[in-house]
py3Dmol code that shows the C-alpha trace and the ligand (Angstrom):
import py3Dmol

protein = """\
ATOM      1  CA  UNK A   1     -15.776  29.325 -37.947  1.00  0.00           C
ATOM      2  CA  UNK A   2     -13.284  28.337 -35.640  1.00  0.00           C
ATOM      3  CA  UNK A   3     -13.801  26.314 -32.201  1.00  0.00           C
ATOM      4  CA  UNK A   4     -12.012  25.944 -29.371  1.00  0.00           C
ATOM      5  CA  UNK A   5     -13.319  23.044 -26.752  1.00  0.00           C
ATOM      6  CA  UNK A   6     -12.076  22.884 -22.968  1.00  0.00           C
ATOM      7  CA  UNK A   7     -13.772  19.902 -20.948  1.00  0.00           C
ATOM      8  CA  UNK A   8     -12.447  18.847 -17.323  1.00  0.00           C
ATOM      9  CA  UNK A   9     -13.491  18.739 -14.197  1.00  0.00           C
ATOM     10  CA  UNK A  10     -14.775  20.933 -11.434  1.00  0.00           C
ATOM     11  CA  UNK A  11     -12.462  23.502 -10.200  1.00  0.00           C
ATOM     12  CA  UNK A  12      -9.946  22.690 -13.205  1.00  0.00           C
ATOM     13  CA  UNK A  13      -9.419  26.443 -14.051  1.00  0.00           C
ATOM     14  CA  UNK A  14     -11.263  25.939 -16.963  1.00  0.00           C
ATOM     15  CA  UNK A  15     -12.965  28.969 -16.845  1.00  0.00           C
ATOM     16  CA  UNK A  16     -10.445  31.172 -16.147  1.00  0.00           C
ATOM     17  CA  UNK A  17      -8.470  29.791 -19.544  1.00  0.00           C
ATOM     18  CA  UNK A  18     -11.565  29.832 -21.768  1.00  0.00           C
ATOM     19  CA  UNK A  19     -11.987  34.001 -20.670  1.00  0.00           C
ATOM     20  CA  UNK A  20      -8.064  34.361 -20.883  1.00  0.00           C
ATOM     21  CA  UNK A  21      -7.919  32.644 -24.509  1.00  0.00           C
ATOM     22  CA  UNK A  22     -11.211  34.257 -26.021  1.00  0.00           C
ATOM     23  CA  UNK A  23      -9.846  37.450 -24.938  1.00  0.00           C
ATOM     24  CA  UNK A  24      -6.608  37.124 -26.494  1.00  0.00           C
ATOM     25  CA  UNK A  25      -7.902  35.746 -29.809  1.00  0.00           C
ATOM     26  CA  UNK A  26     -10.990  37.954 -29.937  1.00  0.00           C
ATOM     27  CA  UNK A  27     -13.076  34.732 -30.003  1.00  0.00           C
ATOM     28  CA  UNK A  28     -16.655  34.393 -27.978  1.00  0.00           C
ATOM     29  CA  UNK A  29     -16.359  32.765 -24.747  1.00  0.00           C
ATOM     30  CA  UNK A  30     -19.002  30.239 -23.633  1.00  0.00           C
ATOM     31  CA  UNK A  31     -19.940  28.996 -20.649  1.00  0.00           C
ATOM     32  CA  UNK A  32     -21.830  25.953 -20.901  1.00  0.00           C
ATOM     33  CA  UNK A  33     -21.688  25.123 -16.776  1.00  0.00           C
ATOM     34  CA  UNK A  34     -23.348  28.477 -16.593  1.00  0.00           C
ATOM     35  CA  UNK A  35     -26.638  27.250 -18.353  1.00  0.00           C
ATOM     36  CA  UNK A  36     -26.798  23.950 -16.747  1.00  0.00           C
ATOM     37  CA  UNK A  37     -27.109  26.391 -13.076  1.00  0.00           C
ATOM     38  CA  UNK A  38     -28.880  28.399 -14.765  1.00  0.00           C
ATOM     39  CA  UNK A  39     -31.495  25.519 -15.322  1.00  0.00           C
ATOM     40  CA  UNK A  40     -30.877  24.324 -12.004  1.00  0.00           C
ATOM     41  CA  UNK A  41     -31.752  27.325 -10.454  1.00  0.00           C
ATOM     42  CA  UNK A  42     -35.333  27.655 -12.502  1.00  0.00           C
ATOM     43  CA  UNK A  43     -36.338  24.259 -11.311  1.00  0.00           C
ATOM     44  CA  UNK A  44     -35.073  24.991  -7.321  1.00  0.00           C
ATOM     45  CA  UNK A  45     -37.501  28.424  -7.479  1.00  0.00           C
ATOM     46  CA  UNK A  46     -40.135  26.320  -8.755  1.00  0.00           C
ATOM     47  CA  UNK A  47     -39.726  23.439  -5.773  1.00  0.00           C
ATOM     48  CA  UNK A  48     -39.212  20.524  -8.620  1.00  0.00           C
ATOM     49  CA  UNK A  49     -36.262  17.969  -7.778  1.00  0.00           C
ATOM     50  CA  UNK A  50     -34.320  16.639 -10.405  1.00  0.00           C
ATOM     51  CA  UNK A  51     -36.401  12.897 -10.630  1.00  0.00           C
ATOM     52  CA  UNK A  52     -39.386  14.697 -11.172  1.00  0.00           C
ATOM     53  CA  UNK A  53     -38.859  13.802 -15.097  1.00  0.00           C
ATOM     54  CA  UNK A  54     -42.603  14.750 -16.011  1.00  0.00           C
ATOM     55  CA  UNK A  55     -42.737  18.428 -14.980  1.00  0.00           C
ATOM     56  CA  UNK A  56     -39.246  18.884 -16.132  1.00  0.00           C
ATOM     57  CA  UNK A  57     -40.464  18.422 -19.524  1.00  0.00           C
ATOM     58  CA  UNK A  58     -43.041  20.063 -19.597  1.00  0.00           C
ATOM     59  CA  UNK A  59     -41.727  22.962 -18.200  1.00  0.00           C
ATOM     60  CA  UNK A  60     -38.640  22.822 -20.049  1.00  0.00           C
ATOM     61  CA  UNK A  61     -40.822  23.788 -22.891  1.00  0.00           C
ATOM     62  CA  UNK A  62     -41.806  27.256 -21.456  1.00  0.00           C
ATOM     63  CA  UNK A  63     -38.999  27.776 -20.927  1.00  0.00           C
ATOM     64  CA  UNK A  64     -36.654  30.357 -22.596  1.00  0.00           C
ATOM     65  CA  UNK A  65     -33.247  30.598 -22.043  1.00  0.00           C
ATOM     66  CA  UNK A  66     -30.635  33.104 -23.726  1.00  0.00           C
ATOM     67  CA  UNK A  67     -27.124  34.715 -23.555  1.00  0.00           C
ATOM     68  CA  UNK A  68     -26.466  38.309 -24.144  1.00  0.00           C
ATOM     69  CA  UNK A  69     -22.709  39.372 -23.732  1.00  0.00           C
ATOM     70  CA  UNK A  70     -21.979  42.641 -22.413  1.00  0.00           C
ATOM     71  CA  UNK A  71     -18.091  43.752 -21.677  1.00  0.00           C
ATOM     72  CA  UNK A  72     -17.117  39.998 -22.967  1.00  0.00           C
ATOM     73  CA  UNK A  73     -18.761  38.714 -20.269  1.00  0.00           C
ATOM     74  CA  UNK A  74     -21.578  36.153 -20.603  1.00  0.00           C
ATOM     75  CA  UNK A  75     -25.281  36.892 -19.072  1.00  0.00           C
ATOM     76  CA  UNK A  76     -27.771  34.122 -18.955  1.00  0.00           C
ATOM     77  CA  UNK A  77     -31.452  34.973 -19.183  1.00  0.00           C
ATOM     78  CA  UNK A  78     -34.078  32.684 -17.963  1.00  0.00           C
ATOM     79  CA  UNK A  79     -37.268  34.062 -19.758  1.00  0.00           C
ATOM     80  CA  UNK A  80     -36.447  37.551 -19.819  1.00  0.00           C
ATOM     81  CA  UNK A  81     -34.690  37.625 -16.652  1.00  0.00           C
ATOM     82  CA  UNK A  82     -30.405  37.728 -16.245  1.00  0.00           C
ATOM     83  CA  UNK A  83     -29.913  35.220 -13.800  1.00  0.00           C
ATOM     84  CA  UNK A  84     -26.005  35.216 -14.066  1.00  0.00           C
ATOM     85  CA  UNK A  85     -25.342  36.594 -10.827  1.00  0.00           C
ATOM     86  CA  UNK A  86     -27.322  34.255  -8.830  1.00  0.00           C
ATOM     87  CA  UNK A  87     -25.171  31.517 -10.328  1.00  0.00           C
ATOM     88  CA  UNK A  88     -21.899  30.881  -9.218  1.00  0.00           C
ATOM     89  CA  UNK A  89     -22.647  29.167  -5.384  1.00  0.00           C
ATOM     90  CA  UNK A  90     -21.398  25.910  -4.533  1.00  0.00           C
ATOM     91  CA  UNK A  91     -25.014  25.069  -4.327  1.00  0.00           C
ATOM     92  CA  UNK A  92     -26.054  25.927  -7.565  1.00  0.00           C
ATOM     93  CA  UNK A  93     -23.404  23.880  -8.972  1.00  0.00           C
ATOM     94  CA  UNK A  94     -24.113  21.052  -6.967  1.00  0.00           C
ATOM     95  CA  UNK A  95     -27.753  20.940  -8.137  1.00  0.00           C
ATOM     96  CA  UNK A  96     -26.660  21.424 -11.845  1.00  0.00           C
ATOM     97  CA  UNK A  97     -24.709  18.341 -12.087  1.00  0.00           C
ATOM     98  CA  UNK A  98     -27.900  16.354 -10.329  1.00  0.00           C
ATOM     99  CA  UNK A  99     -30.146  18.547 -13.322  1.00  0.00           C
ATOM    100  CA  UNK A 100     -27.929  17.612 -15.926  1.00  0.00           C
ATOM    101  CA  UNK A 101     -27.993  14.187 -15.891  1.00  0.00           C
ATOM    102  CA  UNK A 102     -31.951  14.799 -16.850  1.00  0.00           C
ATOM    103  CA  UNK A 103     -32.098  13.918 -21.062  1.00  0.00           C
ATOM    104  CA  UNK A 104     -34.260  16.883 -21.648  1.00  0.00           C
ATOM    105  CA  UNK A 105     -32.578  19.307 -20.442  1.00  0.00           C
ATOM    106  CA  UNK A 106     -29.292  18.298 -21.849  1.00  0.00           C
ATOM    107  CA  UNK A 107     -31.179  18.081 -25.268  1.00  0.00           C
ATOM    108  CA  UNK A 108     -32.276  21.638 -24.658  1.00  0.00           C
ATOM    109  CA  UNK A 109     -28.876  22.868 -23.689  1.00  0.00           C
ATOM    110  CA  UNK A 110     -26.920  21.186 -26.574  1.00  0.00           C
ATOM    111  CA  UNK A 111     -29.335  22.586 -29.415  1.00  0.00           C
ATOM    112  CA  UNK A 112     -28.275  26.031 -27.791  1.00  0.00           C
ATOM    113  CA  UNK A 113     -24.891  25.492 -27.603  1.00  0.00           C
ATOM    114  CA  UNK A 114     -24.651  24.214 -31.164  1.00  0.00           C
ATOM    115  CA  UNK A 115     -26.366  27.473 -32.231  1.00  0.00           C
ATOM    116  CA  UNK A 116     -24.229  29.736 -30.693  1.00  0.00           C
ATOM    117  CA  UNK A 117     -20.923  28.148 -32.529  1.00  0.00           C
ATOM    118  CA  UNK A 118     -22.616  28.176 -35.876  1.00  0.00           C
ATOM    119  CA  UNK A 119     -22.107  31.871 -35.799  1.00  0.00           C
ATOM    120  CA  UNK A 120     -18.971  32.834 -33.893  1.00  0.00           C
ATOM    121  CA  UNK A 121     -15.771  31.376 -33.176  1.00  0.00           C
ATOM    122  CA  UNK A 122     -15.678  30.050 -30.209  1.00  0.00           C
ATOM    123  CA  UNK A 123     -13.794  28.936 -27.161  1.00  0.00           C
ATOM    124  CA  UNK A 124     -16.408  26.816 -24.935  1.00  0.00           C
ATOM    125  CA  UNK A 125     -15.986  24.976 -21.581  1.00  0.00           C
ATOM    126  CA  UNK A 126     -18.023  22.363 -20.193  1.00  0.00           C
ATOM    127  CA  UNK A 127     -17.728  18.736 -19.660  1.00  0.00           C
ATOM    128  CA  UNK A 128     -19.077  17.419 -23.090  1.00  0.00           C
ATOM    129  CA  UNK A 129     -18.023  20.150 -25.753  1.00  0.00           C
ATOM    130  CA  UNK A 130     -15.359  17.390 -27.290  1.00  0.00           C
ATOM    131  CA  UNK A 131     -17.343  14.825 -27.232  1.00  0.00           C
ATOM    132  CA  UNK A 132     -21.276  15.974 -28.018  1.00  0.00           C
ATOM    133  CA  UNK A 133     -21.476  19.481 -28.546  1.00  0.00           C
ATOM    134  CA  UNK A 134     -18.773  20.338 -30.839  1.00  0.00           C
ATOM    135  CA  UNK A 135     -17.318  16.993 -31.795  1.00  0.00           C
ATOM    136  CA  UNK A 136     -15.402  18.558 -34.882  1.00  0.00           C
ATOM    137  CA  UNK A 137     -13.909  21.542 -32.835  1.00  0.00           C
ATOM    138  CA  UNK A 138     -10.793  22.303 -34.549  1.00  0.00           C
ATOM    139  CA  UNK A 139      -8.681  22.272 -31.008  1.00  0.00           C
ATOM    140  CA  UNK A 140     -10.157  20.114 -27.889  1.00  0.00           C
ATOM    141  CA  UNK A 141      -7.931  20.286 -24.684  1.00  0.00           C
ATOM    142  CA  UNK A 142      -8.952  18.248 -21.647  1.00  0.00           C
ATOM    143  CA  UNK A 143      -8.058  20.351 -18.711  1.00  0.00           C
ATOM    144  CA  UNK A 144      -7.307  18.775 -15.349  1.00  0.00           C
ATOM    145  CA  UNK A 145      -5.305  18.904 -12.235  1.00  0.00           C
ATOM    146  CA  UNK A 146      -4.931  16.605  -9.037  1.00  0.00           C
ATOM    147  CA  UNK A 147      -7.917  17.300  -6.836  1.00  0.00           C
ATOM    148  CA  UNK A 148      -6.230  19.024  -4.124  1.00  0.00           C
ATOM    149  CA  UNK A 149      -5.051  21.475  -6.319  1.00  0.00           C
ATOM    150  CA  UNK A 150      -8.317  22.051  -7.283  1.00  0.00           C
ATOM    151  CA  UNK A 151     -10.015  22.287  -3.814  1.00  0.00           C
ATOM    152  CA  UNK A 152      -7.078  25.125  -2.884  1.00  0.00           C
ATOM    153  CA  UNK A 153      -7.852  27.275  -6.419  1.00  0.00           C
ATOM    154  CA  UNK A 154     -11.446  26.905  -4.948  1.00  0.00           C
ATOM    155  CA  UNK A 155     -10.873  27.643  -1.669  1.00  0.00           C
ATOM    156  CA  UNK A 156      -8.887  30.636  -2.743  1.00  0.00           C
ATOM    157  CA  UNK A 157     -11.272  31.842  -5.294  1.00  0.00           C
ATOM    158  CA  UNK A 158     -13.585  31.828  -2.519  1.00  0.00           C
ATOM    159  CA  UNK A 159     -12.267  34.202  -0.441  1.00  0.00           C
ATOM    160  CA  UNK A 160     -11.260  36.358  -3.276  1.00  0.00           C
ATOM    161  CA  UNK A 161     -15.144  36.405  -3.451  1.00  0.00           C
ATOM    162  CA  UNK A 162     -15.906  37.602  -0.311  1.00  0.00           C
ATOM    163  CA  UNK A 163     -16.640  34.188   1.687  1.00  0.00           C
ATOM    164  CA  UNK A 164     -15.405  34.840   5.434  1.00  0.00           C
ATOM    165  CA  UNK A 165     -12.577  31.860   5.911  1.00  0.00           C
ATOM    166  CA  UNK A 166     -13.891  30.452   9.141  1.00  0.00           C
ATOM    167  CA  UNK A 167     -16.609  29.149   7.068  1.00  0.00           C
ATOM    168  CA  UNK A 168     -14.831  27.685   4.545  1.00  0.00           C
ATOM    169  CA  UNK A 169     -12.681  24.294   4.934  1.00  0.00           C
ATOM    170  CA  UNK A 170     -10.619  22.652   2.017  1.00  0.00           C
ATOM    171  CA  UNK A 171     -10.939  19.474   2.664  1.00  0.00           C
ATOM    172  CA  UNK A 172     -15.001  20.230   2.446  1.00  0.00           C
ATOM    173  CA  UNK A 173     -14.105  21.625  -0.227  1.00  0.00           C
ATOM    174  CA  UNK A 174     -12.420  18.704  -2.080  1.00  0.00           C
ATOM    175  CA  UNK A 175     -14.484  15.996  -0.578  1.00  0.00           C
ATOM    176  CA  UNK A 176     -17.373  18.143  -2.645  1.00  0.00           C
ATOM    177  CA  UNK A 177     -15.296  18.584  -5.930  1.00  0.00           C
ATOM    178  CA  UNK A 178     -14.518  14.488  -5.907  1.00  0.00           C
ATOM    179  CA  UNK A 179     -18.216  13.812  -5.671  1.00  0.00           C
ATOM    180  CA  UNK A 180     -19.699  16.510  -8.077  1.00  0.00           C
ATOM    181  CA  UNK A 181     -16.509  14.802 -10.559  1.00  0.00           C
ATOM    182  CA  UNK A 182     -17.791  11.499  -9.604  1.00  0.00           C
ATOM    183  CA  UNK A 183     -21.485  11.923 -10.933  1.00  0.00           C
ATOM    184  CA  UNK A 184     -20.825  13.744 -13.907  1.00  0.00           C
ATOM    185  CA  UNK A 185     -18.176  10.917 -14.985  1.00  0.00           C
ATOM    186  CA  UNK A 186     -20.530   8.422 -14.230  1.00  0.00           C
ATOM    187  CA  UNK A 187     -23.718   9.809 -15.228  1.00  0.00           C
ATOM    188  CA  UNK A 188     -25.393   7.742 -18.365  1.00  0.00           C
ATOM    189  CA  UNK A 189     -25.934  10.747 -20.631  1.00  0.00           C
ATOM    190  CA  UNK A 190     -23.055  12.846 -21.766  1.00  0.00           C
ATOM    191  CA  UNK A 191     -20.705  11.717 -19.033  1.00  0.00           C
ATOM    192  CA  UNK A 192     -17.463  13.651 -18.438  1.00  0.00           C
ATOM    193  CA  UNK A 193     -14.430  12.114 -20.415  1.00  0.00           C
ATOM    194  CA  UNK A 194     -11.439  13.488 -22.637  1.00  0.00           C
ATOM    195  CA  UNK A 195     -12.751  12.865 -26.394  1.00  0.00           C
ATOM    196  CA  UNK A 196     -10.126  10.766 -28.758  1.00  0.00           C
ATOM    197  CA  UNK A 197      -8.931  13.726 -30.349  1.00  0.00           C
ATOM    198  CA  UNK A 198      -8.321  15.660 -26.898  1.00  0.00           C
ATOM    199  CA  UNK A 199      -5.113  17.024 -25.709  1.00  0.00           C
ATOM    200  CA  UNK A 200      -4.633  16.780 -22.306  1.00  0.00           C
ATOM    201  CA  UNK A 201      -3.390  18.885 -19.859  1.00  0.00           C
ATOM    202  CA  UNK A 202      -2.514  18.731 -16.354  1.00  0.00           C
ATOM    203  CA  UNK A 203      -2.583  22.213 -14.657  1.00  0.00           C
ATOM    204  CA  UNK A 204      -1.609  21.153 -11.546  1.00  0.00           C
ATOM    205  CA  UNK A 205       2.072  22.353 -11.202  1.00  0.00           C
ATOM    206  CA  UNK A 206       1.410  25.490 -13.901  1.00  0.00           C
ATOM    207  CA  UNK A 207       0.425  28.859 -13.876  1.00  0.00           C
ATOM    208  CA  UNK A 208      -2.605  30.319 -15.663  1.00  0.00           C
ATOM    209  CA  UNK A 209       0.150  32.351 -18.385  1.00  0.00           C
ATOM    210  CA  UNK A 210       1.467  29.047 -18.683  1.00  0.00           C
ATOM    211  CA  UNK A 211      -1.665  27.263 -19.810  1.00  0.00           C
ATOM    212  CA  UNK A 212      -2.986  30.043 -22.365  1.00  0.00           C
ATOM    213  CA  UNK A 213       0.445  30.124 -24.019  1.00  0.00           C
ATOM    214  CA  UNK A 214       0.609  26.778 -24.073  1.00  0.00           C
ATOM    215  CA  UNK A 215      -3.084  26.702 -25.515  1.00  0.00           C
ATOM    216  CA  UNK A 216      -2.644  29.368 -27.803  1.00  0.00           C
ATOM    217  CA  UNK A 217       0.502  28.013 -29.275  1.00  0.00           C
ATOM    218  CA  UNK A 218      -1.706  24.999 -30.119  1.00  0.00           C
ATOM    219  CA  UNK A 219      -3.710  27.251 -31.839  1.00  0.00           C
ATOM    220  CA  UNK A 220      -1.222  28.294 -33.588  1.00  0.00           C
ATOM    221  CA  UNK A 221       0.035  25.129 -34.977  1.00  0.00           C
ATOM    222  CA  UNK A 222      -3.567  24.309 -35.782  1.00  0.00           C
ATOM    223  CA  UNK A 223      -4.841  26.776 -37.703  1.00  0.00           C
TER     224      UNK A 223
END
"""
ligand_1 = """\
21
C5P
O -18.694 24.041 -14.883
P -19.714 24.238 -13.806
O -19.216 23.935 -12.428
O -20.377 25.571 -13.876
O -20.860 23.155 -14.147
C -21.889 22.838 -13.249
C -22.397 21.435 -13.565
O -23.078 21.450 -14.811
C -21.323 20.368 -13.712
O -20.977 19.747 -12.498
C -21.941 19.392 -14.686
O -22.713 18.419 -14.020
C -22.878 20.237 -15.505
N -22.368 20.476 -16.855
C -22.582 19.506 -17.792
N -22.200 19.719 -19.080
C -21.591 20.847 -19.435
C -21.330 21.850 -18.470
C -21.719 21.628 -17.167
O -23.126 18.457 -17.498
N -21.257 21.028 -20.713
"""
view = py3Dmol.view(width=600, height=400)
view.addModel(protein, "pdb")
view.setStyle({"model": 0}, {"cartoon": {"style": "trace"}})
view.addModel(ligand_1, "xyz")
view.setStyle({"model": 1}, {"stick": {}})
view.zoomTo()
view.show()
């Protein structure tokens, strides 16, 4: 099998690489942000805040989470149910990187993640894929870009969404991304960093054909 790990921060265009570069190689795309707000969503229904350590076990042993992909696109099932398109809000994600500094549930997330390589190859983003998940992934690429680049792709995915702009503001907007980067860099379990054996890349002043070629010429030289 043959793995492909993307880690970075928020807003990085990781994402929108990992879907761009499973698609051309005809690899599985995984989304490992997706579970972690997928978890975070679970505990928000059921009223429990992230320091409540006790119940989070507990009920992190009920629970049951699993992917199905249908079109290439990921779906993430919280006992039974697809959650995916509850997912993608700013607030979700905020409340995922607070859940995700919780050792159980990044146990329970990592054993899943592992299991889903074993079988496919892979492209998978997240912010620990180089360095816990899949620490012999045959490529690793650290994705990043300056944080007001970021905040803009944001801002402009956004909008592409649907959100009305009066109610959006970019500096919001990065002042969020710099704090969510913050915690996850900092956090004591799994924190956010470029693995040894990372390439990095900084996004900033390219265009999304630019990264996958660049990516998939790695690939090349790799395999
Ligand atoms: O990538 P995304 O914004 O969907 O991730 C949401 C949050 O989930 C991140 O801010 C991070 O705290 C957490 N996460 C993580 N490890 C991963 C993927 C995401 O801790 N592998």
């Amino acid at each position: 099998m043959y793995s492909i790990a993307i880690d970075g921060p928020a807003g990085a265009g990781k994402s929108t690489i990992a879907k761009a570069l499973s698609k051309k190689l005809g690899f599985v795309y995984i989304d490992t942000g997706a579970m972690y707000r997928a978890v975070a969503l679970f505990f928000l229904e059921k009223g429990i805040k992230e320091s409540d350590d006790e119940r989070i076990d507990k009920l992190l042993d009920d629970l049951d989470i699993s992917i199905k992909y249908a079109d290439g696109e990921q779906r993430v099932f919280l006992n039974g149910t697809d959650v995916s398109d509850k997912l993608r809000q700013e607030e979700i994600g905020k409340l995922a990187s607070k859940f995700s500094a919780v050792k159980s549930v990044r146990e329970k997330l990592v054993a899943l993640q592992r299991k889903l390589a074993e079988r496919e190859n892979v492209v998978m983003d997240g912010r620990d894929i180089g360095t816990v998940v899949l620490p012999d992934a045959d490529l690793k690429i650290y994705l990043s870009a300056s944080s007001g680049v970021r905040a803009r792709r944001r801002y402009l995915e956004l909008i592409e969404k649907g959100f009305d702009k009066s109610t959006l503001n970019e500096g919001e907007i990065e002042a969020e991304i710099i704090k969510r980067d913050e915690a996850d860099m900092n956090r004591e379990i799994s924190p956010l960093k470029q693995a040894d054996d990372a390439y990095y890349l900084d996004t900033s002043d390219m265009t999304l054909k630019e990264v996958v070629s660049k990516i998939l010429a790695m690939v090349k030289e790799e395999r």
